[in-house]
PDB file with SEQRES, HELIX, SHEET and CRYST1 records, atoms N, CA, C and O in Angstrom:
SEQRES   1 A   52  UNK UNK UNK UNK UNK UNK UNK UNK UNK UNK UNK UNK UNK          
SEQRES   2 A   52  UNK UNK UNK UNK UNK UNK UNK UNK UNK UNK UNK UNK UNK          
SEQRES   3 A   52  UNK UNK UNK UNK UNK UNK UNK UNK UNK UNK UNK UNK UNK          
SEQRES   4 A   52  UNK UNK UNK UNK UNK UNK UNK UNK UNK UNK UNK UNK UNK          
HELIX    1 AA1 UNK A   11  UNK A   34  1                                  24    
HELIX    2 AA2 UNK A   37  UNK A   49  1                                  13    
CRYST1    1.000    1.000    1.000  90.00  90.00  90.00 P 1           1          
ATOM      1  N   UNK A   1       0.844  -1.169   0.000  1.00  0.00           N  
ATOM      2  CA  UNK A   1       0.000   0.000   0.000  1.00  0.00           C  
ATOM      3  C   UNK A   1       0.894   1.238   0.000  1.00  0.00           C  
ATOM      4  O   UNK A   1       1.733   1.279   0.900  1.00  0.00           O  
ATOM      5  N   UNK A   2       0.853   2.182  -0.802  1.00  0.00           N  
ATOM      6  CA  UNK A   2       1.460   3.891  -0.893  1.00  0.00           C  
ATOM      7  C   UNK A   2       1.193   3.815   0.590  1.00  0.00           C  
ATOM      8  O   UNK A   2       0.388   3.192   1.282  1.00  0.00           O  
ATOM      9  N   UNK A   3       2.167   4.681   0.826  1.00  0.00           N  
ATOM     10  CA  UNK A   3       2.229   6.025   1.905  1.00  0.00           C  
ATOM     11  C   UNK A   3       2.031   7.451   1.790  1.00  0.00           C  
ATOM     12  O   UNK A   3       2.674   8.100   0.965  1.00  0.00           O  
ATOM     13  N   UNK A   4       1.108   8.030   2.629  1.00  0.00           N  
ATOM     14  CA  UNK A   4       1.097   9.530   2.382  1.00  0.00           C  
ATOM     15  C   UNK A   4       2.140   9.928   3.028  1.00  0.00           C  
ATOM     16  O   UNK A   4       2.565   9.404   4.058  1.00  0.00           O  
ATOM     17  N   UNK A   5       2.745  11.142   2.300  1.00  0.00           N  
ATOM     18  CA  UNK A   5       3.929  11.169   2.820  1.00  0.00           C  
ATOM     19  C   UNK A   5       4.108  12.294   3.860  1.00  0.00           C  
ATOM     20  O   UNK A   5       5.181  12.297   4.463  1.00  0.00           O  
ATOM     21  N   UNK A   6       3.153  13.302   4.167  1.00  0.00           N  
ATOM     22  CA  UNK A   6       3.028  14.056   5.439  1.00  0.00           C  
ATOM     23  C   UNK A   6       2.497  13.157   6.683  1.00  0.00           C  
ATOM     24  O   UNK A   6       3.310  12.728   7.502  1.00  0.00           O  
ATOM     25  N   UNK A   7       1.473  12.956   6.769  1.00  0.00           N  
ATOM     26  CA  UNK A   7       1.173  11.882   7.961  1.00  0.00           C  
ATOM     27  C   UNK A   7       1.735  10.551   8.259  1.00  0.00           C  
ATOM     28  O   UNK A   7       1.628   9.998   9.353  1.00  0.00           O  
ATOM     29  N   UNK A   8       2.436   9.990   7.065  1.00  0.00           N  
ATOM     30  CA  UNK A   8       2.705   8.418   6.801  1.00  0.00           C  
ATOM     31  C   UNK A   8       1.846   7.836   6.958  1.00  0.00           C  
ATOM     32  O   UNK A   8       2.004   6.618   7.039  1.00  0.00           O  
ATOM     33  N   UNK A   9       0.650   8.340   7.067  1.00  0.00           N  
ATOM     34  CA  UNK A   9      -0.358   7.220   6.927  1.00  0.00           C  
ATOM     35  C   UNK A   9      -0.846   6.450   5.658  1.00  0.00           C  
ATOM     36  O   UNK A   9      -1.125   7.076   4.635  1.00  0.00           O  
ATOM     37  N   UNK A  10      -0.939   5.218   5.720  1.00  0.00           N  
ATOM     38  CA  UNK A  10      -1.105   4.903   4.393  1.00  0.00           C  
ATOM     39  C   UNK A  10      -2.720   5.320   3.713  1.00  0.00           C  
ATOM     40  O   UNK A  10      -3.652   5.626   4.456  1.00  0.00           O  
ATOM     41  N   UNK A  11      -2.846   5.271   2.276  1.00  0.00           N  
ATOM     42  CA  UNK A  11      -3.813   6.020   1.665  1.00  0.00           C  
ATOM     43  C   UNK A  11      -5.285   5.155   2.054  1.00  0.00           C  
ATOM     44  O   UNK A  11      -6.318   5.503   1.481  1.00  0.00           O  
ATOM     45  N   UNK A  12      -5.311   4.170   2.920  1.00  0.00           N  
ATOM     46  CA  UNK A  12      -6.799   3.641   2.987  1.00  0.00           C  
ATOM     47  C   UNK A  12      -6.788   4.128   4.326  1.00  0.00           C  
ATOM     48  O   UNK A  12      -7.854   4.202   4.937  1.00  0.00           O  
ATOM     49  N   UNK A  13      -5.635   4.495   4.896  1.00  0.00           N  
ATOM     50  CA  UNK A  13      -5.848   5.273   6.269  1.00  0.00           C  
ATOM     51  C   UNK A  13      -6.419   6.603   6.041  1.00  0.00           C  
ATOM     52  O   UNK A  13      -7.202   7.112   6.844  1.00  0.00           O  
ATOM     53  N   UNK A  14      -6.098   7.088   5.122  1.00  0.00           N  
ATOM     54  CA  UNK A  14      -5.983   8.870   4.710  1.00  0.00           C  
ATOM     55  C   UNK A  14      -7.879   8.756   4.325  1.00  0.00           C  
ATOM     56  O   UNK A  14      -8.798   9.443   4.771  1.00  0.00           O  
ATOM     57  N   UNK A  15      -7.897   7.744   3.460  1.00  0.00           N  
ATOM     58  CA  UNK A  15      -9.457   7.465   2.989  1.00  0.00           C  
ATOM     59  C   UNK A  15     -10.643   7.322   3.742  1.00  0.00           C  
ATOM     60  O   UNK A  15     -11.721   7.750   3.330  1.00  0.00           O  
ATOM     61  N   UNK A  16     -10.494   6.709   4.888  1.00  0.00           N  
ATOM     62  CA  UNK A  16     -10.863   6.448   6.341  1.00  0.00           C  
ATOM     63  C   UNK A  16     -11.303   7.524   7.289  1.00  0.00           C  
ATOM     64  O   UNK A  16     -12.326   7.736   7.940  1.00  0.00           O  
ATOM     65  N   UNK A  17     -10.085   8.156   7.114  1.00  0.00           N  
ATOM     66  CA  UNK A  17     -10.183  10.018   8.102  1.00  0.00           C  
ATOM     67  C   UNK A  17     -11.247  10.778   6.993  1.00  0.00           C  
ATOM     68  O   UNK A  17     -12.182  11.479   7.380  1.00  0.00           O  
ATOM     69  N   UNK A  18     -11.070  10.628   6.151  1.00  0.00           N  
ATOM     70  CA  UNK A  18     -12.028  11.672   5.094  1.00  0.00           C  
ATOM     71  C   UNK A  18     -13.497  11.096   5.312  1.00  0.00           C  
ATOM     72  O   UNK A  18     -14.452  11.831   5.562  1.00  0.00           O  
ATOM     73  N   UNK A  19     -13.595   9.585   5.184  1.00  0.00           N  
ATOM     74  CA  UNK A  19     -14.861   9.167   5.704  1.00  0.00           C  
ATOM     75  C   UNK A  19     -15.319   9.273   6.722  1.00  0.00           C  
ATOM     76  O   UNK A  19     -16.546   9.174   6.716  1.00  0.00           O  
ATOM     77  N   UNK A  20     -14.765   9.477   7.867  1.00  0.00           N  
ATOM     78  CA  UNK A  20     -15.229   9.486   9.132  1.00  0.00           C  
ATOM     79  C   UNK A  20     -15.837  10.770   9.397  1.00  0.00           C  
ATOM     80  O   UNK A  20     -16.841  10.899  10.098  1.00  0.00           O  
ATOM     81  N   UNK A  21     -15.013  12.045   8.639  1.00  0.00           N  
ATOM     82  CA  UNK A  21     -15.233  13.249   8.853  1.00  0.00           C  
ATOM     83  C   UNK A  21     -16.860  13.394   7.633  1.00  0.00           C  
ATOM     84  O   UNK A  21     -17.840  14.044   7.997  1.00  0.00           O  
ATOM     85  N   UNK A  22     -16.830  12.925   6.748  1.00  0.00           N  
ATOM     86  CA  UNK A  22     -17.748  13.682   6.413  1.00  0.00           C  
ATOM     87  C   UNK A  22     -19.235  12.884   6.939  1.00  0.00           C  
ATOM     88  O   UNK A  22     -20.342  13.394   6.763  1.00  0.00           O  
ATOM     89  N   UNK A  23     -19.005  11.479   7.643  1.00  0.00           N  
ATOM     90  CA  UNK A  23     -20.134  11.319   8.532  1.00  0.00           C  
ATOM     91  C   UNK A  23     -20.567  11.888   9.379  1.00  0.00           C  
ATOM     92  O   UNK A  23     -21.758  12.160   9.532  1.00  0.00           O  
ATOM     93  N   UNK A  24     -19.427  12.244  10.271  1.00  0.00           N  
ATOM     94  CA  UNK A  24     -19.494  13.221  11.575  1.00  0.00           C  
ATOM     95  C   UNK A  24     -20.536  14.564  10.912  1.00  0.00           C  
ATOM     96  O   UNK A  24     -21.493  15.057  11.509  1.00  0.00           O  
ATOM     97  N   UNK A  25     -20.169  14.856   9.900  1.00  0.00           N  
ATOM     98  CA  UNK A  25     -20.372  16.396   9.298  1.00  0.00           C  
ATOM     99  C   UNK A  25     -21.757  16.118   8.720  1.00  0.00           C  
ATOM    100  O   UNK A  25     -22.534  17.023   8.418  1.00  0.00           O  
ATOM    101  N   UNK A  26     -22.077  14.571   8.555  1.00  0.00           N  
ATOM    102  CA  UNK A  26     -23.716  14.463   7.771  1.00  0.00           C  
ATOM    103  C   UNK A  26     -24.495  14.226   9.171  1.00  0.00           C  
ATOM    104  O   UNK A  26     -25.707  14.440   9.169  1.00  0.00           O  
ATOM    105  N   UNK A  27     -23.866  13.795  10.373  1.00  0.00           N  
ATOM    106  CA  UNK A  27     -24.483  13.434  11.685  1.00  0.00           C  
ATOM    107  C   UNK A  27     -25.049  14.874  12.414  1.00  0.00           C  
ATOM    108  O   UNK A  27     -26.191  15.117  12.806  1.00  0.00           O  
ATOM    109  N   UNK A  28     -23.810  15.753  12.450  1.00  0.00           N  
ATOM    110  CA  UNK A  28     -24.588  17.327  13.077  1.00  0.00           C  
ATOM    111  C   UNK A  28     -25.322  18.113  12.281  1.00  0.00           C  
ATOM    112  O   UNK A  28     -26.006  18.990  12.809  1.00  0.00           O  
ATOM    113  N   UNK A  29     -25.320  17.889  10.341  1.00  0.00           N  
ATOM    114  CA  UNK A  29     -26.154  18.557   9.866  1.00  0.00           C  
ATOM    115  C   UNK A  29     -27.794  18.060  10.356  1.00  0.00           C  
ATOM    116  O   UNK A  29     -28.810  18.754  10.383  1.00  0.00           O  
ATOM    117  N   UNK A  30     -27.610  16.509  10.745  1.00  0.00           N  
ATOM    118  CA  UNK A  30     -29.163  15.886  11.001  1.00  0.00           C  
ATOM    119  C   UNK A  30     -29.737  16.617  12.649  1.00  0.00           C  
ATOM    120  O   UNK A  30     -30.844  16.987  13.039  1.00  0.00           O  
ATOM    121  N   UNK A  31     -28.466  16.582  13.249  1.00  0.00           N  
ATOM    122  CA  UNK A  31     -28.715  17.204  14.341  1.00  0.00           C  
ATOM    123  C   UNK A  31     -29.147  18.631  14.176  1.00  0.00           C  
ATOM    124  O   UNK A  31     -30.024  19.130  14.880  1.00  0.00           O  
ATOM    125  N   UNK A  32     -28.693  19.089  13.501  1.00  0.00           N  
ATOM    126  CA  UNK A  32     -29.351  20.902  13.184  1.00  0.00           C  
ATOM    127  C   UNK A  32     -30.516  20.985  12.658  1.00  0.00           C  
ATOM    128  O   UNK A  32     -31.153  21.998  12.947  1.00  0.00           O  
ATOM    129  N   UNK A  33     -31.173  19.956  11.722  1.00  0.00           N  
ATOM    130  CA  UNK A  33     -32.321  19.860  10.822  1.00  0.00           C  
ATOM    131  C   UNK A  33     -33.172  19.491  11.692  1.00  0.00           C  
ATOM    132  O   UNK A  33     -34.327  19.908  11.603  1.00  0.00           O  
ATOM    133  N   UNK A  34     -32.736  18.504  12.872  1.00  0.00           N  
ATOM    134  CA  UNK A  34     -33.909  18.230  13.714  1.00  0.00           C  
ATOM    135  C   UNK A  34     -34.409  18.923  14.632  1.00  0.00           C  
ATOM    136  O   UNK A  34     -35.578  18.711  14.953  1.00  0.00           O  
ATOM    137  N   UNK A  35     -33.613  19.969  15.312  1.00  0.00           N  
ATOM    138  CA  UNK A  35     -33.912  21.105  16.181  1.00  0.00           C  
ATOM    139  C   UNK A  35     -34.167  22.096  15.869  1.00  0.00           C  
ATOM    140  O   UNK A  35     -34.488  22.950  16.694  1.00  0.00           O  
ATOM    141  N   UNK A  36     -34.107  22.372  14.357  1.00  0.00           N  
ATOM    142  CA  UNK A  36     -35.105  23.282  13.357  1.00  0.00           C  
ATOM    143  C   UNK A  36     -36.541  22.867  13.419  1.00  0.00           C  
ATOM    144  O   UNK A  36     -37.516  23.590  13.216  1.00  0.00           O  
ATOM    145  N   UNK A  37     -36.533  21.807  13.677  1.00  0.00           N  
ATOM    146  CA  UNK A  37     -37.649  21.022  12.608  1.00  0.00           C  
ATOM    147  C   UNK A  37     -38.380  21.109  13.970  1.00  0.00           C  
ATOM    148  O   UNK A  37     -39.433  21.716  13.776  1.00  0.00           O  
ATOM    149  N   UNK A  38     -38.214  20.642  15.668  1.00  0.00           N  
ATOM    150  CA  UNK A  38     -39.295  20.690  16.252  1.00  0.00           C  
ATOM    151  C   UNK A  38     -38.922  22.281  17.202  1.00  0.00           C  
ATOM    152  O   UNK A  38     -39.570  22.585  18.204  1.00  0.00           O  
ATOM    153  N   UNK A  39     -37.933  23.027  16.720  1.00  0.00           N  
ATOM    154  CA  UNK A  39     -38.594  24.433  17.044  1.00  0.00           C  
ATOM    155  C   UNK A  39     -39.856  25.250  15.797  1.00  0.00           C  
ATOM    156  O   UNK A  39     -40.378  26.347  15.993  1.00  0.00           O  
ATOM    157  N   UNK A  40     -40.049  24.547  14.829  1.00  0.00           N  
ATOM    158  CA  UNK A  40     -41.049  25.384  14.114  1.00  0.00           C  
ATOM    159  C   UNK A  40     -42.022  24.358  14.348  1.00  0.00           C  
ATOM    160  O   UNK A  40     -43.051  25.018  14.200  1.00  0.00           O  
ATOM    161  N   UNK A  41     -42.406  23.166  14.620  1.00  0.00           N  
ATOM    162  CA  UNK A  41     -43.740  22.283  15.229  1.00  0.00           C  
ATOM    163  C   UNK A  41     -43.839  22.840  16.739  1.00  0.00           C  
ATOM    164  O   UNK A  41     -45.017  22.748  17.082  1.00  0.00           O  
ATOM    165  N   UNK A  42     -43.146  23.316  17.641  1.00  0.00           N  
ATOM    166  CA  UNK A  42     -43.227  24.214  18.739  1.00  0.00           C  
ATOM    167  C   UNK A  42     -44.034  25.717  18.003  1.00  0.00           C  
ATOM    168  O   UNK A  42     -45.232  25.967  18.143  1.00  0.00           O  
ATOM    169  N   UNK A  43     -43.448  26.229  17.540  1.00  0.00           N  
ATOM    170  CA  UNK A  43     -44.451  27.393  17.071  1.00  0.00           C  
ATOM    171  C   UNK A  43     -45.575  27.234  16.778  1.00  0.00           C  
ATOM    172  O   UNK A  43     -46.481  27.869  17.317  1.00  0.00           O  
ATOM    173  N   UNK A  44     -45.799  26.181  15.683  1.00  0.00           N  
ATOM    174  CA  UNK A  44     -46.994  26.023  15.009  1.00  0.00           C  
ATOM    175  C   UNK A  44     -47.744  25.485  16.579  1.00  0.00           C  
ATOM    176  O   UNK A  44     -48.792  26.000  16.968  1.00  0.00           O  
ATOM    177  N   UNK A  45     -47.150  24.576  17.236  1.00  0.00           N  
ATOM    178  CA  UNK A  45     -48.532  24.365  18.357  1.00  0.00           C  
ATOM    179  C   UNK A  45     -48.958  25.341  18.847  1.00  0.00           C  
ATOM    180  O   UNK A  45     -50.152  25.495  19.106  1.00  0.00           O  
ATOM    181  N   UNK A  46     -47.918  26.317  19.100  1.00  0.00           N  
ATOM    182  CA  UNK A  46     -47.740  27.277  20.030  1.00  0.00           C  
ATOM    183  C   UNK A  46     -49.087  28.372  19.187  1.00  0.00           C  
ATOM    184  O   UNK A  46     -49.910  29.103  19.739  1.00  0.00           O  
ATOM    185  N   UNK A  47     -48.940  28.186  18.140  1.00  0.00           N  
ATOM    186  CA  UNK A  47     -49.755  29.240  17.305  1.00  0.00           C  
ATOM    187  C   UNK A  47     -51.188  29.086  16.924  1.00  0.00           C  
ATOM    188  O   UNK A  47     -51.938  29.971  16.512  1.00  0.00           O  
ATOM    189  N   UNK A  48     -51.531  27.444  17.188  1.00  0.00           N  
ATOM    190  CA  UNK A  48     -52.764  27.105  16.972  1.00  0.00           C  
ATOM    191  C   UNK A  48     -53.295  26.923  18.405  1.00  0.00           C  
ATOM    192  O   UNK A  48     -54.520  26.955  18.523  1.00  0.00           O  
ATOM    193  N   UNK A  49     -52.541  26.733  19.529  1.00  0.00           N  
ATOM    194  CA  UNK A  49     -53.192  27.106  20.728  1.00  0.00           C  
ATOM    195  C   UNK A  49     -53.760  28.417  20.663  1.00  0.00           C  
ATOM    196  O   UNK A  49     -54.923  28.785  20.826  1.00  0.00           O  
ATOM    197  N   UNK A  50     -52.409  29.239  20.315  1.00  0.00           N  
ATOM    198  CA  UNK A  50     -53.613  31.158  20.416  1.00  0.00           C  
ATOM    199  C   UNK A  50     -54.675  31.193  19.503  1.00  0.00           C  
ATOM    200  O   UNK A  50     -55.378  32.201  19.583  1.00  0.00           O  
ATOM    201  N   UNK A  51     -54.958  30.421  18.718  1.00  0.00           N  
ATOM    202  CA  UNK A  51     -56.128  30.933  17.585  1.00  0.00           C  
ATOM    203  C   UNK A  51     -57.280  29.894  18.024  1.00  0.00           C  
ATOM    204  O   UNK A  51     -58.317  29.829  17.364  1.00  0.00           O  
ATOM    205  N   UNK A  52     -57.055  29.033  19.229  1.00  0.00           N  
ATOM    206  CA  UNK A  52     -58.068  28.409  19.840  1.00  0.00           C  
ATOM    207  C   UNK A  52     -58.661  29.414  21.037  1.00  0.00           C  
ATOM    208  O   UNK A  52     -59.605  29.049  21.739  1.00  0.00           O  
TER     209      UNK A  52                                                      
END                                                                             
C-alpha cells in the first residue's frame, strides 16, 4: 500500500479520516435539521393554541 507522505499514513488510512469526517459532518447537519424542525412544530402548536 502507498504512503502519504506528510502523515505516513497509508492512503486507505488517509481514505478512512475523510470518511469518518464527512459522517461526523452528515451526523450534526441531522442534528441541526432536527432542532429546526421541532422548534417550528413548537411554534406552530404554540400558534394554533392562540387561535383556539
Amino acid at each position: 500500500m502507498g504512503k502519504d507522505s506528510k502523515p505516513g499514513d497509508t492512503i486507505l488510512h488517509k481514505a478512512g479520516y475523510i470518511f469518518r469526517e464527512a459522517v461526523e459532518d452528515g451526523m450534526k447537519c441531522e442534528q441541526k435539521e432536527k432542532s429546526l424542525l421541532s422548534a417550528v412544530k413548537g411554534i406552530k402548536s404554540q400558534a394554533l393554541a392562540c387561535e383556539n
